[in-house]
Structure formats: C-alpha cells, structure tokens
N, C-alpha and C positions, 0 to 999 in steps of 0.2 A: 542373707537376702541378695537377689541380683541384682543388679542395676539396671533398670530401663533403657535402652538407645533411645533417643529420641531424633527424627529425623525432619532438618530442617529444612525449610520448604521457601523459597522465593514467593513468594505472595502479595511484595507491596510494590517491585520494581519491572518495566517490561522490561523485554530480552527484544529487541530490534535486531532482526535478522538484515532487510534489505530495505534499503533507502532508493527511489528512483530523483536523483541530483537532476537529470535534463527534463524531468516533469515541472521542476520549479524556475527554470531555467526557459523553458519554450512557451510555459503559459504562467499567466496572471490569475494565481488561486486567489479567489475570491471567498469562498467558503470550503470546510471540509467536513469530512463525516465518517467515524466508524462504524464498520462494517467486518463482520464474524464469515468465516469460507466454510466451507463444505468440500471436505479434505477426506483423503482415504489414510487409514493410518499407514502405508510407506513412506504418501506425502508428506506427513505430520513428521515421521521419524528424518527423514529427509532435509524437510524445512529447520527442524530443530539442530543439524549440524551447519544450515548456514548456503547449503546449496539451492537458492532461491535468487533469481534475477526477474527485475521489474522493468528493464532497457525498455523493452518493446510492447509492453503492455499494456492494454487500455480497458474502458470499462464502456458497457452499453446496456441501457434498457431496452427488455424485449418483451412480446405477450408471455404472459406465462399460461398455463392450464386451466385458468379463471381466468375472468376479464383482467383478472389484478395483472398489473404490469410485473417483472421481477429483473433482478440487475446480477449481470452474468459480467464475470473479466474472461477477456480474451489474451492468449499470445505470453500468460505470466509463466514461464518457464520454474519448473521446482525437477531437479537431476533426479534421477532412477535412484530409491534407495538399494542399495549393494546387498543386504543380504535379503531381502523380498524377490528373488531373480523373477518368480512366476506372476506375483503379486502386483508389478507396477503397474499405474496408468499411464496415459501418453504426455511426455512432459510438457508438451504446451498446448492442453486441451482446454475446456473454456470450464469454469469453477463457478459454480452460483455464489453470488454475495444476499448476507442475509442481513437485511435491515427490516425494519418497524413500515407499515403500512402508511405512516404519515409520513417516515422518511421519505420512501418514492416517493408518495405524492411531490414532496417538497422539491425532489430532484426533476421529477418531470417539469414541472414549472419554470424551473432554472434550464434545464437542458433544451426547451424547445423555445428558450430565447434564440435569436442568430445570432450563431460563434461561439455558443460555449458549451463545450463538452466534459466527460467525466476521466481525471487524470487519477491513476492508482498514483500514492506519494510514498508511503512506507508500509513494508508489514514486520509484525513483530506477535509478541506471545505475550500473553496478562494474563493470569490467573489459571496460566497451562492452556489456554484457548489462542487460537491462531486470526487474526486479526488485522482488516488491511482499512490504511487510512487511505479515505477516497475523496479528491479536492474535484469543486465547481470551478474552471475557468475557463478561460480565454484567450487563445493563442497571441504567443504576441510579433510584432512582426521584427525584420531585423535589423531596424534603429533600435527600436526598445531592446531587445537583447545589447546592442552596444552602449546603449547606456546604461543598460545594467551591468554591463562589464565593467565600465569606468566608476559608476558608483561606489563597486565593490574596492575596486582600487582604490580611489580615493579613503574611504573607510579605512584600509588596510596601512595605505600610507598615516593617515590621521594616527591610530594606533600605536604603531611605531612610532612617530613623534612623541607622544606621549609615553614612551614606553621610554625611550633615551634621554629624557629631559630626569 
C-alpha cells in the first residue's frame, strides 16, 4: 500500500501581512471592526508575498447601487504581482470592503459624529480569506501624540527596571 501525503493547512493562526503603526499613533481607536476585500487574484497572490502598504490609506462610506450605503478603502497600495504582467489592477485603486448590513449601520452612526473617521489598522489572511481591520476614531492633536510618546517611554523605561532588578 501507498502512503497518503497529507497536506497541512494553517487553519487556526492569521498571517498578518501589513500593520498601519501611524493609524494608531495619529488617532484614538475607539472601536474596530472586520472587514473581508474584494481582491482580484494578482492582488491576492500579491498580498500573500507581503507586498501590501497601509501608510496612506483610509476608508469611506459612500451610496452604493441601493440606497444601502457601502464602505470602499482608498489609497491601500498592494505591488503589481510579477508573473500576471497583463493581469494587474491599478495598485492604489479604491477596494470595496464587505461587512454585514448592521455593521454600516453601526459605522454610519459613529462616522457622522464630528471628528471621527474610518482608520484601515491591519490586514492579514484567516482561513485563506484576505481581511482588513477597520478602527472608529478620532484624530488626536499634537499634545496627545506627545504624550503618547512619553507614556510609551516611561512604560519602556518601567520594563527595563524591572527587567535589571
């Protein structure tokens, strides 16, 4: 008899491609929320080697083709994949995000408070599906950012104290 290969599959851990560090840095998440992309498979093959930047990216509700609202990211940069040469889309074209009908709701309510807007924080891959964490907040001004900078330090320093003793 042969032996079976069996082929093991990542199934319970995500793969975190890109982290956007000055989204958490310039606003005050208040809530977050995932949220599934609507990707062409270059993008997907693409995305899966790690060529995905979230710097400049943000997210907006806009009318969709029903009254329903729908939540589009702008500006999220994903590199040409190399062997699709004919195949690619425009690397920083605007991507539907796809949540649940109670989710917008819920973000509309949040977003048309003043000052808070929708921040892309991370995307990453679960269950082989491409997937971007999307946080509610509030820009912060630039005291708050310096005293989030001292915070961290102080933290940092605390740590080390405790790490030498």
């Amino acid at each position: 008899m042969a032996k079976e290969k069996t082929k093991k599959s990542k199934v319970s851990g995500d793969e975190t491609v890109a982290i956007n560090r000055r989204g958490r840095f310039n606003f005050d998440i208040e809530e977050s929320v995932e949220a599934g992309l609507v990707l062409t498979g270059p993008e997907v093959k693409s995305a899966r080697q790690g060529q995905v930047q979230l710097a400049e990216a943000f997210a907006r509700l806009e009318p969709g083709p029903n009254p329903n609202p729908e939540v589009w990211i702008h500006n999220m940069h994903i590199a040409p994949y190399e062997q699709a040469a004919g195949w690619n889309a425009e690397p920083r074209r605007r991507r539907k995000l796809l949540l649940r009908r109670d989710q917008i709701e819920k973000l509309i309510g949040r977003v048309h408070q003043k000052g808070y807007t929708l921040v892309p924080l991370k995307f990453y891959f679960t269950r082989g599906k491409a997937k971007l964490e999307l946080g509610v907040g509030r820009g912060r001004k630039t005291h708050d950012k310096r005293r989030a900078i001292e915070d961290r330090e102080m933290k940092r320093d605390a740590q080390r104290a405790m790490i030498g003793q």
